[in-house]
Backbone and ligand atoms as CSV (ligand in chain L), in Angstrom:
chain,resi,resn,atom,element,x,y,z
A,1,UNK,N,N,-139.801,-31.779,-188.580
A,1,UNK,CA,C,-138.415,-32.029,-189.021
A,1,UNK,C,C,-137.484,-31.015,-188.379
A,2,UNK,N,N,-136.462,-31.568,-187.954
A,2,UNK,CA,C,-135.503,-30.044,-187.119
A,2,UNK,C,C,-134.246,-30.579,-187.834
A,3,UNK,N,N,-132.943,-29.826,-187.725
A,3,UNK,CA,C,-131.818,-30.043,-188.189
A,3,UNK,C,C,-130.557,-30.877,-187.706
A,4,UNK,N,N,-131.275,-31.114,-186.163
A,4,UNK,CA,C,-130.254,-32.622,-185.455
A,4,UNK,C,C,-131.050,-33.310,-185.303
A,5,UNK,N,N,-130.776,-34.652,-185.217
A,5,UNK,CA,C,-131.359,-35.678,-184.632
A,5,UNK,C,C,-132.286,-35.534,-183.128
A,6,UNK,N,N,-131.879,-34.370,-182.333
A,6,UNK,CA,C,-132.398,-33.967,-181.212
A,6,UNK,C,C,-133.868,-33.939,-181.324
A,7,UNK,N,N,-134.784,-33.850,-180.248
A,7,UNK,CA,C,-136.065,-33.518,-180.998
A,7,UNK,C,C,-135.835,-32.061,-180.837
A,8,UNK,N,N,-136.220,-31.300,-181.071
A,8,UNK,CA,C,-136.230,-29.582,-181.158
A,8,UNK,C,C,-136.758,-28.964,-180.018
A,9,UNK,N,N,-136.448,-28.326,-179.089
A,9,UNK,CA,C,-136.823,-27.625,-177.759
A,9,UNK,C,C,-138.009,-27.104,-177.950
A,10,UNK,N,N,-138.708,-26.246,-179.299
A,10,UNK,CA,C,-139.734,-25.800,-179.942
A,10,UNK,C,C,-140.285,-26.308,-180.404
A,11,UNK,N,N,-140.457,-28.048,-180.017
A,11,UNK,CA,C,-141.109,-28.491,-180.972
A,11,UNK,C,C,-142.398,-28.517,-180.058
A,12,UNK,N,N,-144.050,-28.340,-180.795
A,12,UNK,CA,C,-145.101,-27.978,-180.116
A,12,UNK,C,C,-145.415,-27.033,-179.331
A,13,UNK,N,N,-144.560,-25.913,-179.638
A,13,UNK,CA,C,-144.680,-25.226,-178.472
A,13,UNK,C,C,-145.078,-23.523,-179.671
A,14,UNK,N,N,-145.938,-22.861,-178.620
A,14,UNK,CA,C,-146.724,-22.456,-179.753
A,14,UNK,C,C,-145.856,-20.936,-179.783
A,15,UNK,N,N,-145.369,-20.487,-181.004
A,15,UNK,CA,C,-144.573,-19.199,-180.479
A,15,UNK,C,C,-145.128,-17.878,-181.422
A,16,UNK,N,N,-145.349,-16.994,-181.182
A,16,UNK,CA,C,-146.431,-15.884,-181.451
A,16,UNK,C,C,-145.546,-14.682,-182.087
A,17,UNK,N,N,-145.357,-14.512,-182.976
A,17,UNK,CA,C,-144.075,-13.528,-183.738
A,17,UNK,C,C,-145.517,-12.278,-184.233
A,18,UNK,N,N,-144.908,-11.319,-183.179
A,18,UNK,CA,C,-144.961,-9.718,-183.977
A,18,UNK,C,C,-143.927,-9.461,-184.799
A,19,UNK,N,N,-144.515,-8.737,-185.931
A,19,UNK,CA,C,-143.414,-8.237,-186.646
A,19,UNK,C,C,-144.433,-7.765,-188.125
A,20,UNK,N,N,-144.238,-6.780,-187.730
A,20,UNK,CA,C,-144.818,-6.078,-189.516
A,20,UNK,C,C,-143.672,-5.717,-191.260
A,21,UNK,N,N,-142.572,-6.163,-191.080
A,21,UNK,CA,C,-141.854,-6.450,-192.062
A,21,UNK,C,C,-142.259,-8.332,-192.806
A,22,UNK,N,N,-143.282,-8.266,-193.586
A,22,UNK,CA,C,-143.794,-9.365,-194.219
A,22,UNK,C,C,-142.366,-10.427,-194.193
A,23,UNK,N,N,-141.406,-10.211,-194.766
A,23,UNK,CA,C,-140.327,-10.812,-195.037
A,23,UNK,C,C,-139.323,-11.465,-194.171
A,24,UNK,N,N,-139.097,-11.054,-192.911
A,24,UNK,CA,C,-138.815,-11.739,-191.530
A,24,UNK,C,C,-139.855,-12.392,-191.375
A,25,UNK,N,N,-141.214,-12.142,-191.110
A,25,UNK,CA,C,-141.824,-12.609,-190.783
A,25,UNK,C,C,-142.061,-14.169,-190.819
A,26,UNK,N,N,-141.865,-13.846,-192.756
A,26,UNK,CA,C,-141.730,-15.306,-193.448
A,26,UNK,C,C,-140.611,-16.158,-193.133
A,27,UNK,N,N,-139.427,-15.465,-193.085
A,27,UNK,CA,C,-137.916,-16.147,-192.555
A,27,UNK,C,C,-138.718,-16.969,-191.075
A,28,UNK,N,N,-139.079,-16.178,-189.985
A,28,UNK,CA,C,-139.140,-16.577,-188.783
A,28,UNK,C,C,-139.511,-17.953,-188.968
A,29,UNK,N,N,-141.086,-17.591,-190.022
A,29,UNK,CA,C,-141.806,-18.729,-189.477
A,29,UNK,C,C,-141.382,-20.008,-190.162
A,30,UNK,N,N,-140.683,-19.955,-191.342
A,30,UNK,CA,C,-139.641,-21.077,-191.962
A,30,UNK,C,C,-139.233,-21.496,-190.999
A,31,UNK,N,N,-138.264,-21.161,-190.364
A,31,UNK,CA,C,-137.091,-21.263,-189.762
A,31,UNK,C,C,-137.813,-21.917,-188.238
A,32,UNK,N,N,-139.020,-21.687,-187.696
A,32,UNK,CA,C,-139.544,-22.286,-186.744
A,32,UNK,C,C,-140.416,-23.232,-186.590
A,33,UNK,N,N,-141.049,-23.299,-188.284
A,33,UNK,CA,C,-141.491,-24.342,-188.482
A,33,UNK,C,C,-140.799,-25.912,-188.601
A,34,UNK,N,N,-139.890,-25.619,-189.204
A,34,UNK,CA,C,-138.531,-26.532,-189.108
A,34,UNK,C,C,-138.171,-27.359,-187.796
A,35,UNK,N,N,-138.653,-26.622,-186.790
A,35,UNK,CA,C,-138.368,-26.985,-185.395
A,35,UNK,C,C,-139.974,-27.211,-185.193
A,36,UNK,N,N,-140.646,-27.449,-185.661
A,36,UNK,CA,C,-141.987,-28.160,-185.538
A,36,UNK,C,C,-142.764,-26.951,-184.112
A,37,UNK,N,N,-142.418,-26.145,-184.680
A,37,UNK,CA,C,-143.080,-25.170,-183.413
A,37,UNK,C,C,-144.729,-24.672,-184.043
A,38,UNK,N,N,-145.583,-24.180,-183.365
A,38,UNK,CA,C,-146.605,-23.673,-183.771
A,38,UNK,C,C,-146.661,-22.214,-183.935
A,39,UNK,N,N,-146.487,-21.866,-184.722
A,39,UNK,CA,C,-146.744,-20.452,-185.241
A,39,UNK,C,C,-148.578,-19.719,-185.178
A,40,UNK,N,N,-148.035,-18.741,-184.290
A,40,UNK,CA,C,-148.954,-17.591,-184.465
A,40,UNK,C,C,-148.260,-15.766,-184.651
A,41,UNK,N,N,-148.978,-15.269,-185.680
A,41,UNK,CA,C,-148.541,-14.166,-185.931
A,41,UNK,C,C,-149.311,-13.049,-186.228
A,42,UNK,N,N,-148.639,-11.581,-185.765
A,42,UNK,CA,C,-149.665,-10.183,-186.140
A,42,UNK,C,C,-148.368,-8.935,-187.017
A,43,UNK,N,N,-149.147,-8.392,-187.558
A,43,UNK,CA,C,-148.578,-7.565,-188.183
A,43,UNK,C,C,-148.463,-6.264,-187.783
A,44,UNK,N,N,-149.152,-5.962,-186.519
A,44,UNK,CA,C,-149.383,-4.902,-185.632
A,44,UNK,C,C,-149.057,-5.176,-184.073
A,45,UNK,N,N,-148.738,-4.387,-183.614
A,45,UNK,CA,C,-148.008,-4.489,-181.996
A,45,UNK,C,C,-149.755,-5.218,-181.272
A,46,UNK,N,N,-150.901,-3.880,-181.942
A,46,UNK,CA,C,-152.124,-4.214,-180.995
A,46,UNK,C,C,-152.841,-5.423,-181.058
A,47,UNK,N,N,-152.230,-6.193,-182.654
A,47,UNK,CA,C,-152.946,-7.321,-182.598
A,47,UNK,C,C,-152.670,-8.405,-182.304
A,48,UNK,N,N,-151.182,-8.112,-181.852
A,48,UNK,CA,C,-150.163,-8.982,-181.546
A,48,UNK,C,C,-150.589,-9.203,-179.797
A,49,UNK,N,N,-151.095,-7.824,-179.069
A,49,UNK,CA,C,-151.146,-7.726,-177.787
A,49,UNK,C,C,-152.592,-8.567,-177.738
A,50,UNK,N,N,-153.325,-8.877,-178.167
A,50,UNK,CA,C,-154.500,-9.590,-178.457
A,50,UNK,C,C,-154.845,-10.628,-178.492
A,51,UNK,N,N,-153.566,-11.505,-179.576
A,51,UNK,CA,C,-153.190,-12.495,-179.794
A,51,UNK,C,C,-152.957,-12.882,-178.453
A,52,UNK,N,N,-151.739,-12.905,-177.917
A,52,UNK,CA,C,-151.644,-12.983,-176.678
A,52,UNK,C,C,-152.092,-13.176,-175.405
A,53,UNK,N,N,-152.937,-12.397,-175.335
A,53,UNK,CA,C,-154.376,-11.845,-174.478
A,53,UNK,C,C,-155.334,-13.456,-175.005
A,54,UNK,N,N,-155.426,-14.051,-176.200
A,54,UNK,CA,C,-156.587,-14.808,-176.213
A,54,UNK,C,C,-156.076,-16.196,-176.385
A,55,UNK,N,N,-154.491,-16.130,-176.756
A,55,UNK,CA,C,-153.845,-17.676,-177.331
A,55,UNK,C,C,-153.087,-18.003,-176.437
A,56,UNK,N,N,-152.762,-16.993,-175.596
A,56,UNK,CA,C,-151.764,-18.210,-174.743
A,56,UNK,C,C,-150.637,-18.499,-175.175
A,57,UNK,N,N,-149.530,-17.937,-176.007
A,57,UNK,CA,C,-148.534,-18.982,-176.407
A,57,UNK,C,C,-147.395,-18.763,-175.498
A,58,UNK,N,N,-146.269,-19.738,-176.146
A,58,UNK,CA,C,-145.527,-20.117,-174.731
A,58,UNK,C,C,-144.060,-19.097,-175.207
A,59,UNK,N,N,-144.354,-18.618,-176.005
A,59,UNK,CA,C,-143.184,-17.412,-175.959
A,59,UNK,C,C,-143.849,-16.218,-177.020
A,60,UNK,N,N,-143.355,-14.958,-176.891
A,60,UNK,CA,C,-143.551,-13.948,-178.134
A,60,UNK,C,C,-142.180,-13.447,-178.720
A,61,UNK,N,N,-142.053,-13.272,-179.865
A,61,UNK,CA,C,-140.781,-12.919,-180.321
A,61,UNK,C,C,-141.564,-11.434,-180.820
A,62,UNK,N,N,-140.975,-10.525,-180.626
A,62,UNK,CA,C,-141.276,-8.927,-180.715
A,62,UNK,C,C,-140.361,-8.188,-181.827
A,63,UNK,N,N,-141.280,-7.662,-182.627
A,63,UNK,CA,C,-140.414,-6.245,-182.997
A,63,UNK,C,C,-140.355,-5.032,-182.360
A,64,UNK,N,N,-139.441,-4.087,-182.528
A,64,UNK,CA,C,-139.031,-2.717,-181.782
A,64,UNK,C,C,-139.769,-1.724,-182.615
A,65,UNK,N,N,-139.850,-1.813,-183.845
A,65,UNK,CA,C,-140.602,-0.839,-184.676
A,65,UNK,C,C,-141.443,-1.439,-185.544
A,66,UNK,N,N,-142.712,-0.559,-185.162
A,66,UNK,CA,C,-144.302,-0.871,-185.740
A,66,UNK,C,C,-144.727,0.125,-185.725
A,67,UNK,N,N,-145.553,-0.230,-186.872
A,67,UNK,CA,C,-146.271,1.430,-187.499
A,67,UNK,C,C,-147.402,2.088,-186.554
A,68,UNK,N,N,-147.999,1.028,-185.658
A,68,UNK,CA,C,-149.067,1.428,-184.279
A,68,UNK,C,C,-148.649,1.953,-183.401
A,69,UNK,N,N,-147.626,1.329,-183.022
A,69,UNK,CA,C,-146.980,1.032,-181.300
A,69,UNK,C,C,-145.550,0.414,-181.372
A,70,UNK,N,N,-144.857,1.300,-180.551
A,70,UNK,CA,C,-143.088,0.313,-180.698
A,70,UNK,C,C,-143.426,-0.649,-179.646
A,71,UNK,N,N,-142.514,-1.683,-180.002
A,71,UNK,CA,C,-142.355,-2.352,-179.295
A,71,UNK,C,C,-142.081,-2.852,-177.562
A,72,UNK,N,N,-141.368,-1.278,-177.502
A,72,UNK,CA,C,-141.102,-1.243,-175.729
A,72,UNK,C,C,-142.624,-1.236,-175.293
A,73,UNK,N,N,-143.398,-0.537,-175.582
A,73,UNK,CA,C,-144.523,-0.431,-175.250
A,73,UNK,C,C,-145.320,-1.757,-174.749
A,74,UNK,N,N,-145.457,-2.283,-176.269
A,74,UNK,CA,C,-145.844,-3.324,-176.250
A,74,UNK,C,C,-145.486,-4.311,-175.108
A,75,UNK,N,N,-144.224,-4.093,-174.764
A,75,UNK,CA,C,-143.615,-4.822,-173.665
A,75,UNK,C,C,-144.513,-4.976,-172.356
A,76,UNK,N,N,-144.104,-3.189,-172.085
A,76,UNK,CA,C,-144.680,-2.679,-171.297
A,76,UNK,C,C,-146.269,-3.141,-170.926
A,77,UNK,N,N,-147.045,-3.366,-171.677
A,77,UNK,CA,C,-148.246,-3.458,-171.688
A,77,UNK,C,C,-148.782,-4.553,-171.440
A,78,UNK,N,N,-148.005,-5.519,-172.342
A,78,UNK,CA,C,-148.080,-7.399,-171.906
A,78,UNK,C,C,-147.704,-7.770,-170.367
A,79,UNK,N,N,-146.248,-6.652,-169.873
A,79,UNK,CA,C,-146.237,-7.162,-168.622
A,79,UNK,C,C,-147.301,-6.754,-167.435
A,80,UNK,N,N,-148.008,-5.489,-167.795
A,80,UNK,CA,C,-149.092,-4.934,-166.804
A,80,UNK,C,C,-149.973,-5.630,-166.468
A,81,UNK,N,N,-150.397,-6.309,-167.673
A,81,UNK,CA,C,-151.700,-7.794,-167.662
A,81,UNK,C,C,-151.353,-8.817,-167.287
A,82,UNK,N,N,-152.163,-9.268,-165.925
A,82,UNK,CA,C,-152.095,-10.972,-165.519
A,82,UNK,C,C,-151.468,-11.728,-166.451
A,83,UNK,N,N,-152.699,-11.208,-167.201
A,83,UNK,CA,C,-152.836,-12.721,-169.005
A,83,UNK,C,C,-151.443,-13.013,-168.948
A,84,UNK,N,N,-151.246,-12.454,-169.631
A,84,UNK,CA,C,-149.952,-12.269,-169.895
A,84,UNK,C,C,-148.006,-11.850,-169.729
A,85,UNK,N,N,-148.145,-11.707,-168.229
A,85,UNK,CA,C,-147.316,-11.032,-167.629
A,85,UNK,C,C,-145.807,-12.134,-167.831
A,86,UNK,N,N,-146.882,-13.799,-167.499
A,86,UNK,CA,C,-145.394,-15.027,-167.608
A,86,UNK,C,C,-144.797,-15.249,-169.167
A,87,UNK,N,N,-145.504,-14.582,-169.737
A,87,UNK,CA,C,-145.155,-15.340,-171.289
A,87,UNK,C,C,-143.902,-14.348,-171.431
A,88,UNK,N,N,-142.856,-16.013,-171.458
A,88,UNK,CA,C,-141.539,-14.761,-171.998
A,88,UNK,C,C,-141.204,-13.862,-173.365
A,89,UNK,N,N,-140.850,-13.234,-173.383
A,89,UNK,CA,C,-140.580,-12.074,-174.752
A,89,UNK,C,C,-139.343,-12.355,-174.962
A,90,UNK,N,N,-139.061,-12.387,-176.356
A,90,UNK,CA,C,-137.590,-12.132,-177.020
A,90,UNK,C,C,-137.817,-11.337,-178.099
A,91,UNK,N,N,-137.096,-9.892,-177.841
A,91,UNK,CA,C,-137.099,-8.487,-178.676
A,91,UNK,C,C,-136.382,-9.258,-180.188
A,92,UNK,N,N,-137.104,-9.411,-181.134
A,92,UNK,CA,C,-135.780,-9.137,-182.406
A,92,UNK,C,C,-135.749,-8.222,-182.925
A,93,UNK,N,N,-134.350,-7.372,-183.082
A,93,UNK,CA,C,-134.514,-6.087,-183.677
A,93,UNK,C,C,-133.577,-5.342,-184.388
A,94,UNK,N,N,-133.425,-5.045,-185.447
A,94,UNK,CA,C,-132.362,-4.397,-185.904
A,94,UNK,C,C,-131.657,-3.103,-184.913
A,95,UNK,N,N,-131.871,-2.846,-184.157
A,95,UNK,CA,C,-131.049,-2.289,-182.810
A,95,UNK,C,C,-130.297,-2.755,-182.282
A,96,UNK,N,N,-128.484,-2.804,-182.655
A,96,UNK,CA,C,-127.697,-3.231,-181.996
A,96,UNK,C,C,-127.264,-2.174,-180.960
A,97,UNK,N,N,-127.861,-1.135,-180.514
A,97,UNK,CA,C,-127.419,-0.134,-179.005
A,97,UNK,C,C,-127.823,-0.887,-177.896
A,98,UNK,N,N,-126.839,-0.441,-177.235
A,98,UNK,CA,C,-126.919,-0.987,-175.620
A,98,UNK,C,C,-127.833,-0.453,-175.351
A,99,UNK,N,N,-128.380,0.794,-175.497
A,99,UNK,CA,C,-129.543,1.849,-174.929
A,99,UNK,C,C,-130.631,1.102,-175.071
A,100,UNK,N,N,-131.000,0.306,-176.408
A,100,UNK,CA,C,-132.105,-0.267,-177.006
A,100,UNK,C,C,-132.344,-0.939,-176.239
A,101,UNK,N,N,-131.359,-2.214,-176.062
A,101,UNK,CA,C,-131.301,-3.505,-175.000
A,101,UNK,C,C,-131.494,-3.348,-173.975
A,102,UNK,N,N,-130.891,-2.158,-173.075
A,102,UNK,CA,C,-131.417,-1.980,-171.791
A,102,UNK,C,C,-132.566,-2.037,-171.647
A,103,UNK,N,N,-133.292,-0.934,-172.205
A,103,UNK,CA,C,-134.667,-0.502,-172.197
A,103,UNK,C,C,-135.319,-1.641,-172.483
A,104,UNK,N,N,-135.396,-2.264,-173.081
A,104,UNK,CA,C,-136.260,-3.239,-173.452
A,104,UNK,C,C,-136.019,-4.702,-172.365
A,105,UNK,N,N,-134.691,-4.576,-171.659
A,105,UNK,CA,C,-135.038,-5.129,-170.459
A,105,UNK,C,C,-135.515,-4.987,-169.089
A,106,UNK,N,N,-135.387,-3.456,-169.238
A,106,UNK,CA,C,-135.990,-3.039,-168.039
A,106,UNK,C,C,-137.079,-3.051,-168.145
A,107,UNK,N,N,-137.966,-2.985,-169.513
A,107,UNK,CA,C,-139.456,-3.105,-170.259
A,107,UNK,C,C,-139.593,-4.573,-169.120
A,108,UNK,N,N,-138.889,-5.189,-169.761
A,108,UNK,CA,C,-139.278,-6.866,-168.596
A,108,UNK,C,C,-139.490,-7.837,-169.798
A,109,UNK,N,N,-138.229,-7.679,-171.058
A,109,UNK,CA,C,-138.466,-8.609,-171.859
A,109,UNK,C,C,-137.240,-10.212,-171.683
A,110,UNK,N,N,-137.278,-10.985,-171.942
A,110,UNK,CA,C,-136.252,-12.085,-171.549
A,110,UNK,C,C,-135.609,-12.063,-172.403
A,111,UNK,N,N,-135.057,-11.732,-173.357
A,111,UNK,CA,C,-133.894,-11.762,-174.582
A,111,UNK,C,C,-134.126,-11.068,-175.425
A,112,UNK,N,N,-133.443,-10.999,-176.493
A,112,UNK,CA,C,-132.910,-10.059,-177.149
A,112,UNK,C,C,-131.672,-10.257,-178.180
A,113,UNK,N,N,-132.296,-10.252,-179.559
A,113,UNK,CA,C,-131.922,-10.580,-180.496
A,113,UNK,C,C,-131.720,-10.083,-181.610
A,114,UNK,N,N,-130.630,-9.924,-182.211
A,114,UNK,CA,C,-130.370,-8.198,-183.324
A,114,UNK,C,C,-130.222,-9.106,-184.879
A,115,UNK,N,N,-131.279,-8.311,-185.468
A,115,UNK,CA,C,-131.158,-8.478,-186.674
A,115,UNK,C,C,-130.237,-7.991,-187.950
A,116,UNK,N,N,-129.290,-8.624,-188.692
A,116,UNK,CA,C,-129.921,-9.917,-189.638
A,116,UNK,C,C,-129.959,-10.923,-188.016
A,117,UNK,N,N,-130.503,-11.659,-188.030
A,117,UNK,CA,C,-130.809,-12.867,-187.661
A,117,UNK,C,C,-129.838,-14.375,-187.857
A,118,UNK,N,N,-129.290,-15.037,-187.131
A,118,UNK,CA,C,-128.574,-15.952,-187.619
A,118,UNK,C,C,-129.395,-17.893,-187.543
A,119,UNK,N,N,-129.793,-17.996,-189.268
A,119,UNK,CA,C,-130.641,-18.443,-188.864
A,119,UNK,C,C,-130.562,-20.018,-188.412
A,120,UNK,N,N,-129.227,-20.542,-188.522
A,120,UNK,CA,C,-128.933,-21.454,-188.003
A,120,UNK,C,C,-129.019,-21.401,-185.951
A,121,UNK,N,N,-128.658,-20.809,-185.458
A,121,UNK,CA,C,-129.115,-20.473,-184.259
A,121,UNK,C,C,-130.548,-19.988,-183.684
A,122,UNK,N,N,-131.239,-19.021,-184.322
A,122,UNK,CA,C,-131.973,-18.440,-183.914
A,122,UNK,C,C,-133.053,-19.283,-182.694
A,123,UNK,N,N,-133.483,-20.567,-183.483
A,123,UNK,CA,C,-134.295,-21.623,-182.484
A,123,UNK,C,C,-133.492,-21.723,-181.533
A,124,UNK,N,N,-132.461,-21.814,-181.763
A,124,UNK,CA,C,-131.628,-22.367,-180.089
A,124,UNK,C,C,-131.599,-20.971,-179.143
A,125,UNK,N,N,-131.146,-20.164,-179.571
A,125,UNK,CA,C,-131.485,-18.851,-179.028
A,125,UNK,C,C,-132.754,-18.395,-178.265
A,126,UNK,N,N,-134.222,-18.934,-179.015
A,126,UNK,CA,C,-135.437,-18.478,-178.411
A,126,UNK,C,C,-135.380,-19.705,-177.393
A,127,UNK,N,N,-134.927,-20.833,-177.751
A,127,UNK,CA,C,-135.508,-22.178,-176.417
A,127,UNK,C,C,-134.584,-21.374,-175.218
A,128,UNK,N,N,-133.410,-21.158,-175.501
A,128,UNK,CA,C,-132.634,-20.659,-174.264
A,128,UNK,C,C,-133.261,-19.435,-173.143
A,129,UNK,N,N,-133.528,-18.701,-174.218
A,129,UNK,CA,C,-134.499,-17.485,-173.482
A,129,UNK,C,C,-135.290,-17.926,-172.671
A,130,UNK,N,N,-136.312,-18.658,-173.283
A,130,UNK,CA,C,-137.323,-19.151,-172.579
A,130,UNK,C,C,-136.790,-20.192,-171.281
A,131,UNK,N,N,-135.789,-20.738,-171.106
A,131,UNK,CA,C,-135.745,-21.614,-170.231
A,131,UNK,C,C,-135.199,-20.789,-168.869
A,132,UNK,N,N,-134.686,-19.751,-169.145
A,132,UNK,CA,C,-133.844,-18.773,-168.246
A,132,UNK,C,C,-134.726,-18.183,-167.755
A,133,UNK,N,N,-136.131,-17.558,-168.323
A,133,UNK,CA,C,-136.899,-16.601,-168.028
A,133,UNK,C,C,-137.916,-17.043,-166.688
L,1,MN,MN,MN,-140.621,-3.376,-187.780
């Protein structure tokens, strides 16, 4: 079910949310399930880098702060690996600094998205990322 008549850009398409705040987490995956997307998720940067590493999905939406590993890292690390180097990233993060955003594009992430979250957009936001990247 999505919210236009459109079919949903996310729809089937499998999208892999780090994020260790339980409560976004849950927002995300509402909010992407809606758009008939396939949800996979970790609560840790490393298991998130794993996930990744073994699922394949066709985008990751990232947090900046995790109790393992921040997120730039994480960046960093997904892009070093084959596996994983094409799968585009979109940072969400309560970091509205330019400093943040830079970095995390020079990390080699494709978007970038500051939390609260707007959640009428947000799907349109990640399909866009991904189509640019
Ligand atoms: Mn966090």
């Amino acid at each position: 079910m999505s919210f236009s008549a459109e079919p949903s850009p996310l729809a089937g398409k499998r999208v892999l949310i780090i994020e260790d705040t339980v409560e976004n987490l849950r927002l995300f995956r509402a909010i992407l399930q809606l758009e008939d997307a396939v949800i996979l998720q970790a609560e840790r940067a490393r298991a998130g880098i794993e996930l990744a590493r073994t699922q394949a999905p066709d985008v990751i939406l990232m947090d900046m702060q995790m109790p393992d590993m921040d997120g730039l890292t994480a960046i960093i690390l997904l892009r070093a690996d084959p596996t994983t180097r094409h799968i585009p990233i979109v940072v969400v993060t309560a970091s509205a600094m330019n400093e943040d955003r830079q970095r995390a594009h020079q990390a080699g992430c494709n978007g970038y998205i500051t939390k609260p979250i707007e959640p009428s957009s947000f799907a349109a936001q990640i399909a866009a990322f991904m189509q640019t990247s």
